[in-house]
C-alpha positions as CSV (number, residue, x, y, z in Angstrom):
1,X,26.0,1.6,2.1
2,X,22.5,0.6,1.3
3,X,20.4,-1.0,4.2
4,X,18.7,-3.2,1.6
5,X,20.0,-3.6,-2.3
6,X,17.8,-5.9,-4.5
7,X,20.0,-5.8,-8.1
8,X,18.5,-7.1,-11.1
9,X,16.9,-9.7,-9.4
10,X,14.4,-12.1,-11.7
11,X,12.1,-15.2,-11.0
12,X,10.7,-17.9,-13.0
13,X,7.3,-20.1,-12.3
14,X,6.6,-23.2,-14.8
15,X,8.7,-21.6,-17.1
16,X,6.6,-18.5,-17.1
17,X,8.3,-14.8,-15.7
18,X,6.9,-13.4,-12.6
19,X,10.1,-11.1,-11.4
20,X,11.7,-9.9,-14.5
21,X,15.0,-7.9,-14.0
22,X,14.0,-6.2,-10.9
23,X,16.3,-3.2,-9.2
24,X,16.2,-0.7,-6.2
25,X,17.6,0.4,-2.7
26,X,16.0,0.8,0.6
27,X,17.3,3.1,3.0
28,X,17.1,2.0,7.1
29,X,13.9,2.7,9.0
30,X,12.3,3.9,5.5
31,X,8.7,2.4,5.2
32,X,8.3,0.6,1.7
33,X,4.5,-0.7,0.6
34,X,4.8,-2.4,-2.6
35,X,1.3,-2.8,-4.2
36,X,0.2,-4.3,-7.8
37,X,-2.9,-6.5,-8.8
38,X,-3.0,-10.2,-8.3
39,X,-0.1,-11.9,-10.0
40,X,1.8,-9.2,-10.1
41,X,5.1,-10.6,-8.2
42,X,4.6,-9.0,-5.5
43,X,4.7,-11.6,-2.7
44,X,7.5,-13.8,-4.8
45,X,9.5,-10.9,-5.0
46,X,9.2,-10.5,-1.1
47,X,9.9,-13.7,-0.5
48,X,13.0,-13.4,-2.1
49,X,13.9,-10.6,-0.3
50,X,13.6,-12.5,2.5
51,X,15.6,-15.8,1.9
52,X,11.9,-17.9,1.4
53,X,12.3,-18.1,-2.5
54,X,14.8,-18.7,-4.7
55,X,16.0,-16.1,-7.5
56,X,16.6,-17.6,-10.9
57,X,19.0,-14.6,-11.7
58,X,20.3,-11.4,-9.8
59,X,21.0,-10.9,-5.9
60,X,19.6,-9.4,-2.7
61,X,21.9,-8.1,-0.2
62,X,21.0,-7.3,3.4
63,X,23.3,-4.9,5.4
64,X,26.0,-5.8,2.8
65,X,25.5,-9.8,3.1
66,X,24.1,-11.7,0.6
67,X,20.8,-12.6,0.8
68,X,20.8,-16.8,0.3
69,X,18.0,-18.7,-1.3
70,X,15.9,-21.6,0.5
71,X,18.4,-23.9,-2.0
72,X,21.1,-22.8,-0.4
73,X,20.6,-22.9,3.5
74,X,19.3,-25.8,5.6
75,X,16.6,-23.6,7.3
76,X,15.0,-20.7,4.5
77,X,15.0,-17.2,6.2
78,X,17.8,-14.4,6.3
79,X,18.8,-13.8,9.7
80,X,17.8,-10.2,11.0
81,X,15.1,-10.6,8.3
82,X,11.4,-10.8,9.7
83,X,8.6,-12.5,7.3
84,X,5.0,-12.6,8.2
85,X,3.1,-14.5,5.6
86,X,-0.8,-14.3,4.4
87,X,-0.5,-18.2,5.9
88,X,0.4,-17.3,9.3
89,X,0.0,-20.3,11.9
90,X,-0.3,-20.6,15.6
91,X,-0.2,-23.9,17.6
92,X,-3.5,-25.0,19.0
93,X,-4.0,-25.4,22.7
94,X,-0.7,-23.2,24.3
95,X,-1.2,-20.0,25.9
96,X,-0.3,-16.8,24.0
97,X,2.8,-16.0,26.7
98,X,4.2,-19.9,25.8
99,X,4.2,-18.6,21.9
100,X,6.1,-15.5,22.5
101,X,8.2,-17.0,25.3
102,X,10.4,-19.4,22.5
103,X,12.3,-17.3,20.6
104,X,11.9,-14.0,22.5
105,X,15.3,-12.4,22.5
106,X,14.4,-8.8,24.6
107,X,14.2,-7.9,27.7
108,X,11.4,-8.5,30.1
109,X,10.9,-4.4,29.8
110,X,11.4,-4.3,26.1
111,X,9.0,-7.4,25.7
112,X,6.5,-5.8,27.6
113,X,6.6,-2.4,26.1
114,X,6.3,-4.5,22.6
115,X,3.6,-6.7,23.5
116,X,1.8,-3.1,24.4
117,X,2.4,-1.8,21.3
118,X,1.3,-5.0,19.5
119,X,-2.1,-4.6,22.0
120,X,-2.0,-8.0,23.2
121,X,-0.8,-7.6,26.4
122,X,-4.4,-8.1,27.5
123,X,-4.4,-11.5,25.8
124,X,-1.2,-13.1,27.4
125,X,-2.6,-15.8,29.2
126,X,-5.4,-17.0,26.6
127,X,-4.7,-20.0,24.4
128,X,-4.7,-19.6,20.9
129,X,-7.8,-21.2,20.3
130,X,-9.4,-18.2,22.3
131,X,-8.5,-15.6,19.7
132,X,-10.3,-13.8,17.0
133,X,-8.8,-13.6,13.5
134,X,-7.2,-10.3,14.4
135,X,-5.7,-10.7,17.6
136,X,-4.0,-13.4,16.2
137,X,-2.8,-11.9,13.5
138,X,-1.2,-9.0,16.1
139,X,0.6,-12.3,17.8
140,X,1.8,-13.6,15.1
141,X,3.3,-10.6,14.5
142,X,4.9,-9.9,18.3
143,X,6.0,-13.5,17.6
144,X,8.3,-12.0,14.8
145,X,9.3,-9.0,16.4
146,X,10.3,-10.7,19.7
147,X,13.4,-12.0,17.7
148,X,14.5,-8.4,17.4
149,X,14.7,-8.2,13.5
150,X,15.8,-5.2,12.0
151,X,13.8,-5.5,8.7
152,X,10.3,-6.1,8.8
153,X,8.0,-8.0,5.3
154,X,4.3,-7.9,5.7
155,X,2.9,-9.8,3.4
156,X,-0.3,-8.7,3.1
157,X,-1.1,-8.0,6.5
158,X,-4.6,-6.5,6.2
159,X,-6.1,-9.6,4.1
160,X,-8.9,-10.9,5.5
161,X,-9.9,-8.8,8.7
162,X,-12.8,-7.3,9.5
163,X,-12.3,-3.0,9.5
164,X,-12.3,-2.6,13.3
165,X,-9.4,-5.1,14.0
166,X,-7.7,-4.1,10.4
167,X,-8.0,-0.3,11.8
168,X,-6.1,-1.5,14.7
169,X,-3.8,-3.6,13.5
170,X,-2.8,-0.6,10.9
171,X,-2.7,1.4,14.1
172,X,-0.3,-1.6,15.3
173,X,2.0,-1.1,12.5
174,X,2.7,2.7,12.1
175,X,3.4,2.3,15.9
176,X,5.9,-0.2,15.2
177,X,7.8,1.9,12.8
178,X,7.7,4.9,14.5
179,X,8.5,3.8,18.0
180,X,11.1,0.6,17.5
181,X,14.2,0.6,15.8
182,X,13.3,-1.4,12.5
183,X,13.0,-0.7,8.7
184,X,9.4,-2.2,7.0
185,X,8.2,-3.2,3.8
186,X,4.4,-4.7,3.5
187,X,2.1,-5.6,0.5
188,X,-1.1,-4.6,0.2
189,X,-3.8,-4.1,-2.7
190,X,-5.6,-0.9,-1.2
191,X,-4.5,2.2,-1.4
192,X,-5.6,3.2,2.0
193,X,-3.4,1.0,3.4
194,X,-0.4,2.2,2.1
195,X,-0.7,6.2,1.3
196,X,-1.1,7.4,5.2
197,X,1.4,5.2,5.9
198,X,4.7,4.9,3.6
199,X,7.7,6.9,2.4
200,X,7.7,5.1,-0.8
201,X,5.5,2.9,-2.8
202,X,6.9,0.3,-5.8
203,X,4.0,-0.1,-8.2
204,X,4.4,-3.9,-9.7
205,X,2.9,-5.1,-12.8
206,X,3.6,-8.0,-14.5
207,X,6.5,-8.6,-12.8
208,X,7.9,-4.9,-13.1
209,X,8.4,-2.0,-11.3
210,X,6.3,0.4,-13.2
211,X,6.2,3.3,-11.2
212,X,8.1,4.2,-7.5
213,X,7.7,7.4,-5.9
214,X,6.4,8.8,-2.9
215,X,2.4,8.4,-2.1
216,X,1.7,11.8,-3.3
217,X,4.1,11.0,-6.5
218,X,1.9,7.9,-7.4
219,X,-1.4,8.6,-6.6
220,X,-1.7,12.1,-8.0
221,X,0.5,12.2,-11.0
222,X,0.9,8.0,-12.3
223,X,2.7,7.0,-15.3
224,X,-0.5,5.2,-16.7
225,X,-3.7,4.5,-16.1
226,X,-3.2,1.0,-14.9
227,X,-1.2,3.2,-11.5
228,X,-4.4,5.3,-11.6
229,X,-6.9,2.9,-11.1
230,X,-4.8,1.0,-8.8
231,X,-4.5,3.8,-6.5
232,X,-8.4,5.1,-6.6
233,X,-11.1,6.5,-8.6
234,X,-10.2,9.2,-11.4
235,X,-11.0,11.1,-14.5
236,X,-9.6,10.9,-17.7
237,X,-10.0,13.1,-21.0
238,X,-8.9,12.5,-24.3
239,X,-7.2,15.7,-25.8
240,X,-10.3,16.1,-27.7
241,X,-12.7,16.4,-24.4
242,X,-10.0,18.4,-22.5
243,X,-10.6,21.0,-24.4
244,X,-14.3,21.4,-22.4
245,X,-11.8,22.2,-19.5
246,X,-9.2,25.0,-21.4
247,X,-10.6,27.8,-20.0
248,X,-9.8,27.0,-16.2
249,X,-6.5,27.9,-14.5
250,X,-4.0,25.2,-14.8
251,X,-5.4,23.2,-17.6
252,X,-3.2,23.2,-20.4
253,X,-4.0,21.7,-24.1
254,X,-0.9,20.2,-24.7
255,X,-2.4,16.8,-27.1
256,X,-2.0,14.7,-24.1
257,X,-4.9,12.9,-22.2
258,X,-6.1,14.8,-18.8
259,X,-6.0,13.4,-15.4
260,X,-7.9,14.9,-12.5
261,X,-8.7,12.9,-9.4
262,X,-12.3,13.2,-8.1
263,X,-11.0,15.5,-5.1
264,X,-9.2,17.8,-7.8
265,X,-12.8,19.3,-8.9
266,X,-14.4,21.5,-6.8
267,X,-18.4,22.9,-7.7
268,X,-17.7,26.5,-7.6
269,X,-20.6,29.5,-8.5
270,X,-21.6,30.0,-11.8
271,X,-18.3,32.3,-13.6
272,X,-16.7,33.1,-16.7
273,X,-14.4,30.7,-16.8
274,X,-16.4,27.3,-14.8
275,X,-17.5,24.8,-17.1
276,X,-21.6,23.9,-17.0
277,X,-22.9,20.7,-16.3
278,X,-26.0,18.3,-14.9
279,X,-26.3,16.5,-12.0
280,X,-26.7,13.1,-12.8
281,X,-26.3,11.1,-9.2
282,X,-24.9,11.8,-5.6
283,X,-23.4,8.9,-3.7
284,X,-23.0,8.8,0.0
285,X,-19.9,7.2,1.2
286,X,-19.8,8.2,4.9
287,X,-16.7,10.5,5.2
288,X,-17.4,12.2,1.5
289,X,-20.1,12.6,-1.3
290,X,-19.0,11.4,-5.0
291,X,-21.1,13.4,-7.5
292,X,-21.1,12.6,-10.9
293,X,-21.6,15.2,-13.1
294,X,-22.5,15.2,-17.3
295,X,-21.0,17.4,-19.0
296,X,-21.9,17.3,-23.1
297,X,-22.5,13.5,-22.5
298,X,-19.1,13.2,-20.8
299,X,-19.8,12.1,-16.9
300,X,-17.1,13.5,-14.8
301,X,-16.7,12.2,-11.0
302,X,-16.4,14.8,-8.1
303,X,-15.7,14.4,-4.6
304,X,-16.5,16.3,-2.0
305,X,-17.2,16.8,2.3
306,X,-20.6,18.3,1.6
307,X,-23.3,17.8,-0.4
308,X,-25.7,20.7,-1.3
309,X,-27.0,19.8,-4.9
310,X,-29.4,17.2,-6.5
311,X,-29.9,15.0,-9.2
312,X,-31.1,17.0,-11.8
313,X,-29.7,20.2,-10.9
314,X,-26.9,22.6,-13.0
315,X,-23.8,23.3,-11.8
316,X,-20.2,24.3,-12.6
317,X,-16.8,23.0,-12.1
318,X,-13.5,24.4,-11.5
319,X,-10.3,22.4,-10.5
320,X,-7.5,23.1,-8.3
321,X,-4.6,24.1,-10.9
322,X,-1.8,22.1,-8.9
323,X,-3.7,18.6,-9.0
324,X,-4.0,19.2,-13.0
325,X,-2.2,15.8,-14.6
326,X,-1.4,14.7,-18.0
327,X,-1.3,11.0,-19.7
Protein backbone atom coordinates (compact mmCIF):
# COMPACT_ATOMS: atom_id res chain seq x y z
CA UNK A 1 0.00 0.00 0.00
CA UNK A 2 0.75 3.54 -0.60
CA UNK A 3 1.75 5.71 2.55
CA UNK A 4 -0.08 8.66 1.08
CA UNK A 5 -2.54 8.36 -2.18
CA UNK A 6 -4.04 11.73 -3.35
CA UNK A 7 -6.59 10.31 -6.47
CA UNK A 8 -8.04 12.79 -8.72
CA UNK A 9 -8.43 15.18 -6.21
CA UNK A 10 -9.95 18.83 -7.48
CA UNK A 11 -10.84 22.19 -5.66
CA UNK A 12 -12.94 25.09 -6.47
CA UNK A 13 -12.65 28.98 -5.15
CA UNK A 14 -15.54 31.51 -6.14
CA UNK A 15 -16.35 29.27 -8.74
CA UNK A 16 -12.90 29.52 -10.19
CA UNK A 17 -10.50 26.03 -10.37
CA UNK A 18 -7.39 26.02 -8.28
CA UNK A 19 -6.91 22.00 -7.97
CA UNK A 20 -8.02 20.54 -11.09
CA UNK A 21 -7.96 16.63 -11.28
CA UNK A 22 -4.98 16.13 -9.34
CA UNK A 23 -3.14 12.44 -8.91
CA UNK A 24 -0.04 10.77 -7.19
CA UNK A 25 1.47 8.46 -4.39
CA UNK A 26 3.98 9.09 -1.74
CA UNK A 27 5.99 6.50 -0.45
CA UNK A 28 6.86 6.52 3.65
CA UNK A 29 9.86 8.63 4.82
CA UNK A 30 10.13 9.94 1.07
CA UNK A 31 10.72 13.83 1.16
CA UNK A 32 8.22 15.64 -1.30
CA UNK A 33 8.76 19.65 -1.97
CA UNK A 34 6.02 20.80 -4.16
CA UNK A 35 6.88 24.26 -5.72
CA UNK A 36 4.80 26.49 -8.39
CA UNK A 37 4.41 30.42 -8.58
CA UNK A 38 1.80 32.21 -6.49
CA UNK A 39 -1.65 30.85 -7.15
CA UNK A 40 -0.62 27.95 -8.22
CA UNK A 41 -2.59 25.52 -5.63
CA UNK A 42 -0.09 24.69 -3.99
CA UNK A 43 -1.03 25.43 -0.32
CA UNK A 44 -4.89 24.44 -1.07
CA UNK A 45 -3.81 21.32 -2.34
CA UNK A 46 -1.82 20.75 0.97
CA UNK A 47 -4.30 21.70 2.96
CA UNK A 48 -6.34 19.14 1.62
CA UNK A 49 -3.96 16.66 2.15
CA UNK A 50 -4.14 17.47 5.49
CA UNK A 51 -7.89 17.39 6.48
CA UNK A 52 -7.78 21.69 6.65
CA UNK A 53 -9.73 22.11 3.27
CA UNK A 54 -12.38 20.62 1.67
CA UNK A 55 -12.13 18.85 -1.89
CA UNK A 56 -14.92 19.50 -4.25
CA UNK A 57 -14.17 16.17 -6.10
CA UNK A 58 -11.66 13.20 -5.67
CA UNK A 59 -10.12 11.68 -2.26
CA UNK A 60 -6.98 11.68 -0.13
CA UNK A 61 -6.12 8.59 1.75
CA UNK A 62 -3.61 8.38 4.60
CA UNK A 63 -2.19 4.87 5.56
CA UNK A 64 -5.31 3.47 3.78
CA UNK A 65 -7.93 5.82 5.69
CA UNK A 66 -9.64 8.34 4.19
CA UNK A 67 -8.59 11.65 4.44
CA UNK A 68 -12.00 13.74 5.83
CA UNK A 69 -12.66 17.37 5.01
CA UNK A 70 -13.05 20.28 7.74
CA UNK A 71 -17.04 19.71 6.59
CA UNK A 72 -16.92 16.59 7.80
CA UNK A 73 -15.21 16.37 11.26
CA UNK A 74 -15.92 18.61 14.29
CA UNK A 75 -12.17 19.57 14.70
CA UNK A 76 -10.23 19.94 10.85
CA UNK A 77 -6.92 17.96 10.89
CA UNK A 78 -6.19 14.10 10.02
CA UNK A 79 -4.91 12.46 12.88
CA UNK A 80 -1.10 11.35 12.38
CA UNK A 81 -1.16 14.28 9.95
CA UNK A 82 1.15 17.33 11.04
CA UNK A 83 0.38 20.96 9.36
CA UNK A 84 2.55 23.90 9.99
CA UNK A 85 1.00 26.92 8.33
CA UNK A 86 2.64 30.34 6.82
CA UNK A 87 0.17 31.74 9.88
CA UNK A 88 1.74 29.97 12.63
CA UNK A 89 0.70 31.38 16.17
CA UNK A 90 2.12 31.19 19.62
CA UNK A 91 0.39 32.38 22.88
CA UNK A 92 1.75 35.53 24.32
CA UNK A 93 3.24 35.62 27.84
CA UNK A 94 3.86 31.36 28.53
CA UNK A 95 7.18 30.04 28.60
CA UNK A 96 8.40 27.95 25.57
CA UNK A 97 8.52 24.48 27.92
CA UNK A 98 4.43 25.32 28.86
CA UNK A 99 3.84 25.35 24.85
CA UNK A 100 5.49 22.08 24.15
CA UNK A 101 4.36 20.55 27.52
CA UNK A 102 0.31 20.38 26.22
CA UNK A 103 0.15 17.96 23.66
CA UNK A 104 3.62 16.37 23.94
CA UNK A 105 3.10 12.64 23.52
CA UNK A 106 7.07 11.33 23.86
CA UNK A 107 9.13 10.53 26.27
CA UNK A 108 11.13 12.91 28.43
CA UNK A 109 14.36 11.36 26.40
CA UNK A 110 12.68 11.45 23.01
CA UNK A 111 11.40 15.11 23.84
CA UNK A 112 14.69 16.15 24.68
CA UNK A 113 16.62 14.61 21.89
CA UNK A 114 13.74 16.48 19.56
CA UNK A 115 13.85 19.67 21.15
CA UNK A 116 17.84 19.35 20.24
CA UNK A 117 17.28 18.64 17.00
CA UNK A 118 14.69 21.44 16.63
CA UNK A 119 17.69 23.79 18.45
CA UNK A 120 15.58 25.21 21.03
CA UNK A 121 16.64 23.43 23.82
CA UNK A 122 18.51 26.60 24.75
CA UNK A 123 15.20 28.61 24.64
CA UNK A 124 13.01 26.32 26.97
CA UNK A 125 12.41 28.62 29.70
CA UNK A 126 11.87 31.99 27.60
CA UNK A 127 8.36 33.25 27.00
CA UNK A 128 7.33 33.59 23.66
CA UNK A 129 7.38 37.17 23.56
CA UNK A 130 11.37 36.70 23.95
CA UNK A 131 11.81 35.06 20.55
CA UNK A 132 13.01 36.13 17.28
CA UNK A 133 11.00 35.34 14.09
CA UNK A 134 13.00 32.14 13.61
CA UNK A 135 13.24 30.52 16.85
CA UNK A 136 9.75 30.70 16.87
CA UNK A 137 9.15 29.39 13.92
CA UNK A 138 11.58 26.19 15.09
CA UNK A 139 8.84 25.96 18.18
CA UNK A 140 6.17 25.98 16.38
CA UNK A 141 7.45 23.37 14.68
CA UNK A 142 8.64 21.00 17.95
CA UNK A 143 5.14 21.98 18.89
CA UNK A 144 3.86 19.72 15.92
CA UNK A 145 6.36 17.10 16.15
CA UNK A 146 5.80 16.61 19.92
CA UNK A 147 2.45 14.86 18.86
CA UNK A 148 4.54 12.23 17.17
CA UNK A 149 2.97 12.57 13.61
CA UNK A 150 4.05 10.38 11.07
CA UNK A 151 3.53 12.84 8.06
CA UNK A 152 4.96 16.05 8.16
CA UNK A 153 3.27 19.56 5.66
CA UNK A 154 5.43 22.57 5.61
CA UNK A 155 3.82 25.04 4.31
CA UNK A 156 6.13 27.39 3.28
CA UNK A 157 8.47 27.10 6.00
CA UNK A 158 11.30 29.42 4.87
CA UNK A 159 8.86 32.57 4.17
CA UNK A 160 9.83 35.39 5.80
CA UNK A 161 13.24 34.68 7.70
CA UNK A 162 16.19 36.30 7.51
CA UNK A 163 19.21 33.72 5.72
CA UNK A 164 21.05 32.94 8.94
CA UNK A 165 17.95 31.53 10.90
CA UNK A 166 16.36 30.23 7.39
CA UNK A 167 19.96 28.33 6.99
CA UNK A 168 19.26 26.88 10.25
CA UNK A 169 16.01 26.13 10.18
CA UNK A 170 16.69 24.19 6.66
CA UNK A 171 19.42 22.58 8.78
CA UNK A 172 16.36 21.86 11.29
CA UNK A 173 14.49 20.05 8.69
CA UNK A 174 16.86 17.64 6.79
CA UNK A 175 17.71 16.63 10.43
CA UNK A 176 14.23 15.89 11.10
CA UNK A 177 13.88 13.64 8.17
CA UNK A 178 16.92 11.87 8.39
CA UNK A 179 17.07 11.17 12.08
CA UNK A 180 13.15 10.65 13.20
CA UNK A 181 10.84 8.34 11.91
CA UNK A 182 8.49 10.57 9.69
CA UNK A 183 7.63 11.13 5.92
CA UNK A 184 7.63 15.23 4.80
CA UNK A 185 6.20 17.25 2.21
CA UNK A 186 6.93 21.26 2.30
CA UNK A 187 6.24 24.18 -0.15
CA UNK A 188 8.52 26.49 -1.11
CA UNK A 189 9.10 28.95 -4.11
CA UNK A 190 13.07 28.74 -4.28
CA UNK A 191 14.76 26.27 -5.74
CA UNK A 192 17.46 26.15 -3.16
CA UNK A 193 15.20 25.15 -0.76
CA UNK A 194 14.10 22.19 -2.23
CA UNK A 195 16.90 20.66 -4.70
CA UNK A 196 19.63 19.72 -1.76
CA UNK A 197 16.95 18.56 0.03
CA UNK A 198 14.04 16.25 -1.70
CA UNK A 199 13.58 12.89 -3.43
CA UNK A 200 10.90 14.36 -5.45
CA UNK A 201 9.62 17.63 -6.54
CA UNK A 202 5.68 18.14 -7.97
CA UNK A 203 5.90 21.20 -10.27
CA UNK A 204 2.22 23.02 -9.90
CA UNK A 205 0.79 25.39 -12.35
CA UNK A 206 -2.37 26.54 -12.60
CA UNK A 207 -3.66 24.07 -10.50
CA UNK A 208 -1.70 21.13 -12.31
CA UNK A 209 0.94 18.96 -11.87
CA UNK A 210 3.10 19.89 -14.72
CA UNK A 211 6.16 18.11 -14.20
CA UNK A 212 7.31 15.49 -11.15
CA UNK A 213 10.59 14.01 -11.09
CA UNK A 214 13.54 13.89 -9.07
CA UNK A 215 15.62 17.39 -8.49
CA UNK A 216 18.04 16.52 -11.09
CA UNK A 217 14.97 15.41 -13.47
CA UNK A 218 13.34 18.94 -13.02
CA UNK A 219 15.90 21.32 -12.88
CA UNK A 220 18.16 20.05 -15.63
CA UNK A 221 15.92 18.60 -18.29
CA UNK A 222 12.03 20.51 -17.58
CA UNK A 223 9.08 19.99 -19.77
CA UNK A 224 8.81 23.88 -20.52
CA UNK A 225 10.20 26.86 -19.94
CA UNK A 226 7.73 27.94 -17.22
CA UNK A 227 9.73 24.64 -14.99
CA UNK A 228 12.93 26.32 -16.23
CA UNK A 229 12.59 29.55 -14.93
CA UNK A 230 11.00 28.28 -11.88
CA UNK A 231 13.93 26.29 -10.96
CA UNK A 232 16.85 28.97 -11.98
CA UNK A 233 18.50 30.90 -14.59
CA UNK A 234 19.03 29.29 -18.12
CA UNK A 235 19.53 29.55 -21.80
CA UNK A 236 17.37 28.99 -24.52
CA UNK A 237 18.00 28.77 -28.42
CA UNK A 238 15.60 28.63 -31.08
CA UNK A 239 16.56 25.86 -33.69
CA UNK A 240 17.75 28.61 -35.76
CA UNK A 241 20.49 29.97 -33.14
CA UNK A 242 21.36 26.36 -32.00
CA UNK A 243 22.90 25.95 -34.94
CA UNK A 244 25.90 28.54 -33.58
CA UNK A 245 26.44 25.52 -31.09
CA UNK A 246 26.38 22.27 -33.84
CA UNK A 247 29.76 21.85 -33.86
CA UNK A 248 30.40 20.95 -30.01
CA UNK A 249 29.98 17.36 -28.61
CA UNK A 250 26.50 16.64 -27.54
CA UNK A 251 24.63 19.34 -29.31
CA UNK A 252 22.36 17.91 -31.72
CA UNK A 253 20.19 19.88 -34.43
CA UNK A 254 17.19 18.05 -34.13
CA UNK A 255 14.44 21.42 -34.94
CA UNK A 256 13.81 21.66 -31.34
CA UNK A 257 14.73 24.74 -29.03
CA UNK A 258 18.15 24.23 -26.89
CA UNK A 259 18.37 24.26 -23.27
CA UNK A 260 21.66 24.76 -21.39
CA UNK A 261 21.83 25.83 -17.78
CA UNK A 262 24.44 28.59 -17.06
CA UNK A 263 26.70 25.81 -15.24
CA UNK A 264 26.44 23.59 -18.50
CA UNK A 265 29.00 26.09 -20.40
CA UNK A 266 32.32 26.11 -19.53
CA UNK A 267 35.04 28.94 -21.21
CA UNK A 268 37.50 26.57 -22.65
CA UNK A 269 40.87 27.68 -24.96
CA UNK A 270 40.42 28.79 -28.26
CA UNK A 271 39.76 25.19 -30.59
CA UNK A 272 38.24 23.91 -33.61
CA UNK A 273 35.27 23.13 -32.55
CA UNK A 274 34.50 26.21 -29.41
CA UNK A 275 32.30 28.77 -30.49
CA UNK A 276 33.71 32.75 -30.35
CA UNK A 277 32.22 35.28 -28.45
CA UNK A 278 32.60 38.86 -26.35
CA UNK A 279 32.57 39.49 -23.00
CA UNK A 280 29.83 41.67 -22.26
CA UNK A 281 29.57 41.74 -18.21
CA UNK A 282 30.80 39.68 -15.17
CA UNK A 283 28.59 39.48 -12.08
CA UNK A 284 29.79 38.56 -8.68
CA UNK A 285 27.44 36.51 -6.67
CA UNK A 286 29.69 35.35 -3.71
CA UNK A 287 29.99 31.49 -4.26
CA UNK A 288 30.15 31.92 -8.29
CA UNK A 289 30.69 34.41 -11.26
CA UNK A 290 27.71 34.75 -13.98
CA UNK A 291 29.28 35.89 -17.19
CA UNK A 292 27.39 36.85 -19.99
CA UNK A 293 28.69 36.39 -23.09
CA UNK A 294 27.51 37.81 -26.96
CA UNK A 295 27.70 35.68 -29.32
CA UNK A 296 26.43 37.18 -33.05
CA UNK A 297 24.08 39.45 -30.94
CA UNK A 298 22.78 36.49 -28.99
CA UNK A 299 23.87 36.97 -25.03
CA UNK A 300 24.40 33.61 -23.58
CA UNK A 301 24.72 33.31 -19.50
CA UNK A 302 27.74 31.35 -17.97
CA UNK A 303 28.44 30.33 -14.59
CA UNK A 304 31.41 29.68 -13.23
CA UNK A 305 33.78 29.29 -9.55
CA UNK A 306 36.40 31.58 -11.09
CA UNK A 307 36.66 34.47 -12.92
CA UNK A 308 39.73 35.24 -15.08
CA UNK A 309 38.26 37.39 -18.03
CA UNK A 310 36.85 40.92 -18.58
CA UNK A 311 34.35 42.92 -20.10
CA UNK A 312 35.44 43.40 -23.39
CA UNK A 313 37.53 40.41 -23.82
CA UNK A 314 37.11 37.21 -26.61
CA UNK A 315 36.53 33.98 -25.53
CA UNK A 316 35.08 30.54 -26.38
CA UNK A 317 32.58 28.26 -25.20
CA UNK A 318 32.09 24.64 -24.96
CA UNK A 319 29.42 22.74 -23.02
CA UNK A 320 29.41 19.63 -21.08
CA UNK A 321 27.55 17.06 -23.61
CA UNK A 322 25.41 15.37 -20.74
CA UNK A 323 23.70 18.71 -19.47
CA UNK A 324 22.72 19.32 -23.35
CA UNK A 325 18.59 19.68 -23.25
CA UNK A 326 15.94 20.18 -25.77
CA UNK A 327 12.49 22.17 -25.71
Amino acid sequence: MSFLTVSNISKNQLGVPVVKDISFTVDKFQKVAIAGETGSGKSTLLKMIGGFAQPDAGKVSFEDVRVEGPLEVLIPGQPGIAYLSQHFELRNNYRVEEILSYNNKLTEDSATELYELCQISHLLKRKTDQLSGGEKQRIALARLLVTAPRLLLLDEPFSNLDLIHKNKLKEVIHDISENLDITCMLISHDPLDILSWADEVLIMKDGEIVQKGTPREVYGRPVNEYVAGLLGTYNLFSPAKAKKFAGLQGVETNGKNLFLRPESLMLVQENESAVKGKVKHIRFYGSFYETAVTIAKDTVLIRTAKSDVKKGDTVFLSVHPDEVWYL
